[in-house]
C-alpha positions in Angstrom: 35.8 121.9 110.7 36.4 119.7 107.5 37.5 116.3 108.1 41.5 115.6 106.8 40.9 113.8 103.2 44.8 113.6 102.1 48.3 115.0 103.0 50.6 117.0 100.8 54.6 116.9 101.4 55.4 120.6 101.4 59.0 120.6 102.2 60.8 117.5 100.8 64.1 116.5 102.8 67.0 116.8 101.8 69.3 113.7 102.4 73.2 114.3 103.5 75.5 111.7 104.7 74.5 108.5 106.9 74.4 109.2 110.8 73.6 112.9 109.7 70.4 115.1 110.2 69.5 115.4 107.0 70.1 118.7 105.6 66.1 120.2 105.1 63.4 117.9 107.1 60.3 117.7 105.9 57.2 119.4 106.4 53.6 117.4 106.1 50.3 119.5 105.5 46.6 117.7 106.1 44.7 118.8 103.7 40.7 119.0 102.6 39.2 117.1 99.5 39.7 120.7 97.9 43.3 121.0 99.3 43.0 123.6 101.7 44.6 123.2 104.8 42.7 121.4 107.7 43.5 122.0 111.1 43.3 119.0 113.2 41.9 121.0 116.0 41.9 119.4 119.2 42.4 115.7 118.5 45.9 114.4 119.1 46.4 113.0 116.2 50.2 111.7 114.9 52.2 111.8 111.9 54.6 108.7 111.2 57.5 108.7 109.4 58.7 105.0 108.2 61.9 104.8 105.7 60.7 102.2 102.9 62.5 101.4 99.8 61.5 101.3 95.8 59.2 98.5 96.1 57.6 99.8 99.4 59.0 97.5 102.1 60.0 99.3 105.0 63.4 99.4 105.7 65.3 99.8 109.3 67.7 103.2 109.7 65.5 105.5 110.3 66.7 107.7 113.2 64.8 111.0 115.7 62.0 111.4 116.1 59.4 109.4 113.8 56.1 110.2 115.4 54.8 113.6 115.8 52.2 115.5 116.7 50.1 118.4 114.2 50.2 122.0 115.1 47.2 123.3 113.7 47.2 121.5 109.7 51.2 121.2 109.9 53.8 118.4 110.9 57.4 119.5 111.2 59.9 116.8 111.5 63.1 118.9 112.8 65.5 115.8 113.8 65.4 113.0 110.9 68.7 111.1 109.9 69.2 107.8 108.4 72.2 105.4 109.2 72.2 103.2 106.2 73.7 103.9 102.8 71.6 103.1 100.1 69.7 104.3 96.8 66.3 104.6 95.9 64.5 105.1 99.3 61.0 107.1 99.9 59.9 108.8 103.5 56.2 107.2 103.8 54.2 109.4 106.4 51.2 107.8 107.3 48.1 109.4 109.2 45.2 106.9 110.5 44.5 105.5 106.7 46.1 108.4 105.1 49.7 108.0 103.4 51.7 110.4 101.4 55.4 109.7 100.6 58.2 111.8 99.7 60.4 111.3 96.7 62.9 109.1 96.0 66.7 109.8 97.2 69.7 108.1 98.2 72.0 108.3 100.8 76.0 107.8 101.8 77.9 107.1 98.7 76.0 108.2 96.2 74.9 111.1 97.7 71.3 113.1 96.7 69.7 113.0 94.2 69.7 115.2 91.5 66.5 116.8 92.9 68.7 117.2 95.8 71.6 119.5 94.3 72.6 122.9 94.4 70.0 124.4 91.9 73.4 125.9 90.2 75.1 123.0 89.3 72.0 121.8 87.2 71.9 125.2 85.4 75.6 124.9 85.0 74.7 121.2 83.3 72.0 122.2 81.7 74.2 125.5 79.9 76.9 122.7 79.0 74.5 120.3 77.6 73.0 123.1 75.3 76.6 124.2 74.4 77.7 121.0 73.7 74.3 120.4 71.4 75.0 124.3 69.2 78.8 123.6 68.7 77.8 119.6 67.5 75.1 121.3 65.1 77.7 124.0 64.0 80.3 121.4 63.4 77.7 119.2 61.5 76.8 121.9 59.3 80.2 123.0 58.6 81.2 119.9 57.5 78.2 119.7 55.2 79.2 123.0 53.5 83.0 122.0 53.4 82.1 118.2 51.5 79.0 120.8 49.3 81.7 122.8 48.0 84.4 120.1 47.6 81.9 118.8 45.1 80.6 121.1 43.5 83.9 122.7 42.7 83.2 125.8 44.7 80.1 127.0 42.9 76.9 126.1 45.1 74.5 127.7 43.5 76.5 130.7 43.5 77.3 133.0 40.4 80.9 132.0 38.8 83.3 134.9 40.5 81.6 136.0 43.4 82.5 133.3 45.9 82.1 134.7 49.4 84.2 133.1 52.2 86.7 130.6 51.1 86.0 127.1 53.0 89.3 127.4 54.9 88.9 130.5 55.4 85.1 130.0 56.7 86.2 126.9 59.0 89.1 129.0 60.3 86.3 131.5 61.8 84.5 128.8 62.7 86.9 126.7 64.9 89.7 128.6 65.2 91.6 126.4 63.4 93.2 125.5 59.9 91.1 122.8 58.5 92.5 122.8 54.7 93.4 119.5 54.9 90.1 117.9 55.9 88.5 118.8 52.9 
């Protein structure tokens, strides 16, 4: 049996609302100097969980149970809740020497983290952030065309009489809208 050289957090938690379980607990795997799970085999050996904030100092609202025993290369929290609002706090599990934490998250007010939300809502962020980005370019290059043609009288580099689009007529497509008197 290989001795336990670090501890990986499989399962992050997810945080809900002070006084609450949170919504996932986490799960802690001891782990090899290759990263293989290590069983801890017949030695009781126990897992604590201590609520610290950004700087490391631990912090007092941690609530279930905290210490735990491994099954095999596995500790399973299943009752965790914290009953302190705050932001920026870290789940430090510690083992003998060994410590792994979790990442950051906030609870009460605020709510989760980012990290924390419906995977959805970032897509649906994400999508809205990307639209927002095309319709700005669009609308920058449109008005670069619109103030290219004002000045050069129509022409741009086209031959004389074979104008495509018209600029209000290429706007209108553009944003649905008459924009004539912007240019």
């Amino acid at each position: 049996m290989a001795p336990v050289a670090g501890l990986v957090v499989m399962t992050e938690l997810i945080a809900g609302d002070p006084g609450q379980v949170f919504r996932q607990q986490p799960s802690i795997m001891a782990v090899d100097a290759d990263g293989i799970c290590v069983s801890v085999g017949f030695v009781l050996w126990e897992l604590d969980a201590v609520l610290v904030d950004s700087w490391n100092v631990p912090v007092a609202g941690l609530n279930g149970t905290t210490r735990i025993l491994f099954m095999d290369c596995w500790a399973n929290f299943t009752d965790l809740s914290i009953s302190v609002n705050g932001t920026n706090y870290r789940l430090s599990f510690q083992l003998r020497l060994i410590e792994v934490q979790s990442r950051l998250f906030s609870v009460g007010l605020v709510h989760s983290s980012q990290e924390d939300s419906d995977p959805s809502s970032r897509l649906s962020l994400r999508s809205g952030i990307i639209a927002g980005a095309v319709l700005g370019g669009l609308l920058l290059f449109s008005i670069i065309v619109a103030v290219t043609w004002k000045m050069t009288g129509g022409h741009m580099g086209f031959p004389r009489g074979k104008r495509w689009l018209s600029v209000t007529t290429s706007m209108t497509l553009v944003f649905g809208a008459e924009w004539s008197s912007v240019i």
